[in-house]
C-alpha positions as CSV (number, residue, x, y, z in Angstrom):
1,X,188.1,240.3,12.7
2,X,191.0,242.2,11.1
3,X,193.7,238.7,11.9
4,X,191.1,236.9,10.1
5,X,191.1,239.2,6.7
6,X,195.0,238.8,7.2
7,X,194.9,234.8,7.6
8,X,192.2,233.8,5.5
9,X,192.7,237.2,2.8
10,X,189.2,237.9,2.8
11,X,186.4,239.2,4.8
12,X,186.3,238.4,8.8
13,X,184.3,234.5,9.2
14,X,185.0,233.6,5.5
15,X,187.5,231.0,4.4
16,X,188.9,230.7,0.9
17,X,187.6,227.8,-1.7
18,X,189.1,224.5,-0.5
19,X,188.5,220.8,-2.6
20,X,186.2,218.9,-0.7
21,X,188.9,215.7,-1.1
22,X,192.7,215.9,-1.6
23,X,194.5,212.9,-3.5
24,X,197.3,211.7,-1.9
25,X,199.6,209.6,-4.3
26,X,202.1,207.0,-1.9
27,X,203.7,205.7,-5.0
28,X,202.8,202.1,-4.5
29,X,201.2,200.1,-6.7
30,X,199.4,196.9,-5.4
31,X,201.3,193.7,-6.4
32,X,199.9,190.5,-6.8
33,X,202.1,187.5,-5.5
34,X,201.5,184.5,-6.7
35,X,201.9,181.5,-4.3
36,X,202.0,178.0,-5.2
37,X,201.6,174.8,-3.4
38,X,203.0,172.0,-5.3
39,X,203.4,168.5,-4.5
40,X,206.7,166.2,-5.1
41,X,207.3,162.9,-4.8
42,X,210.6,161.6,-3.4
43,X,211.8,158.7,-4.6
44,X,215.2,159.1,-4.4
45,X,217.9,161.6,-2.6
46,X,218.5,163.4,-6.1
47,X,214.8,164.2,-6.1
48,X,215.5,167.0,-3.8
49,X,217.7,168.8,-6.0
50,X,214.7,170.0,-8.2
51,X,212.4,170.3,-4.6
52,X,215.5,173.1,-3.8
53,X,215.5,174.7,-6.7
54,X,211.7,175.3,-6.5
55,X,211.8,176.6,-2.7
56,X,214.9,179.2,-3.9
57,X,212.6,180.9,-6.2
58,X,210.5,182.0,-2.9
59,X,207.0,181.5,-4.1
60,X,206.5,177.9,-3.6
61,X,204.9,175.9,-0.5
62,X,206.4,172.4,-1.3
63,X,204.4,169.1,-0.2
64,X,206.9,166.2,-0.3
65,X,205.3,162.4,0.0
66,X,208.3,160.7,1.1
67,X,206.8,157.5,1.4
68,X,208.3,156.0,-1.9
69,X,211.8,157.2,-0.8
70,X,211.2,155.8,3.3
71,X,210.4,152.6,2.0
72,X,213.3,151.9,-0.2
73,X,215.9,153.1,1.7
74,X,215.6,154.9,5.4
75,X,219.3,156.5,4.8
76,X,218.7,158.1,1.8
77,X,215.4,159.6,3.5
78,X,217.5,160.9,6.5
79,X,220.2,162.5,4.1
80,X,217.8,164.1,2.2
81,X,215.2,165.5,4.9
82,X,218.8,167.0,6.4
83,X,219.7,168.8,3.1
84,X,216.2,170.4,2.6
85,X,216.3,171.0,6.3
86,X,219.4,173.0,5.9
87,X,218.5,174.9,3.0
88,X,214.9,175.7,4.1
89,X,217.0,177.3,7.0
90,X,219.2,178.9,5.3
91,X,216.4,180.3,3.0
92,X,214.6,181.6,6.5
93,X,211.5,179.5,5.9
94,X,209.7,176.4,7.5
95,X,209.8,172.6,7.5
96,X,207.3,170.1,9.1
97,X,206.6,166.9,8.8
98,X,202.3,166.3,8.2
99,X,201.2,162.5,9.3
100,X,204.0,160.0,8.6
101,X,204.4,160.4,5.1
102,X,204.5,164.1,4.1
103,X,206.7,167.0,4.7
104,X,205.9,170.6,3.7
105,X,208.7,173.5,3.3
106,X,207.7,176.9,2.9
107,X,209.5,180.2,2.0
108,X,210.4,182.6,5.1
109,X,206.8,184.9,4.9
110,X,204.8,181.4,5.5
111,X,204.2,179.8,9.1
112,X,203.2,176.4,9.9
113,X,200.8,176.2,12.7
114,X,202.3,173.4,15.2
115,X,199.6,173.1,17.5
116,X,198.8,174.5,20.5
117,X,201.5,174.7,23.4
118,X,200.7,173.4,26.4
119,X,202.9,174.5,29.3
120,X,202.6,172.6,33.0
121,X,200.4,173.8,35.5
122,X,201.8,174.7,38.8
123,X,200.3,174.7,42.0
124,X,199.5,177.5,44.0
């Protein structure tokens, strides 16, 4: 009992006071991110100068109804699909197209779900 009066400084079995919780501070504070998912409509190419501008920030999920754009002028769409494609990239995020009309670009910590991949089945 004697290594136990020299670990625990008092007599043999007991152990000093001890709290019955200990705080531990990590020094982070919880931060609230607010996303946004806001629509555009393209209807013309220098539309997608303010769609840009809006997906730099990094908090925005952009839904694009290109619809008024595909009907007036199908090279004009094509030009500007490929610019938000490249910044989107560029940016580390994600562009899809939803249906025919509608295209959503999201900033790199957003995934769009693509559907299921189907592989072929090979026979044993």
């Amino acid at each position: 009992m004697g290594i136990f009066k020299k670990i625990f400084g008092g007599k043999g079995g007991e152990t000093p006071e001890s709290p019955e919780y200990i705080e531990v501070d990590t020094g982070k504070e919880e931060k609230r991110v607010n996303i946004v998912v806001r629509p555009f409509i393209l209807k013309s190419f220098d539309d997608v100068t303010r769609i840009l501008e809006v997906l730099r920030e990094g908090y925005t999920i952009a839904l694009v109804d290109i619809k008024p754009l595909k009907q007036k002028d199908v090279v004009e769409l094509k030009r500007a699909i490929s610019k938000l494609k490249k910044t989107v990239d560029a940016l580390e995020g994600n562009i899809a197209g939803f249906g025919e009309n509608t295209i959503v670009a999201t900033p790199s910590f957003v995934d769009i779900y693509r559907g299921e991949k189907v592989g072929k089945v090979e026979k044993i």
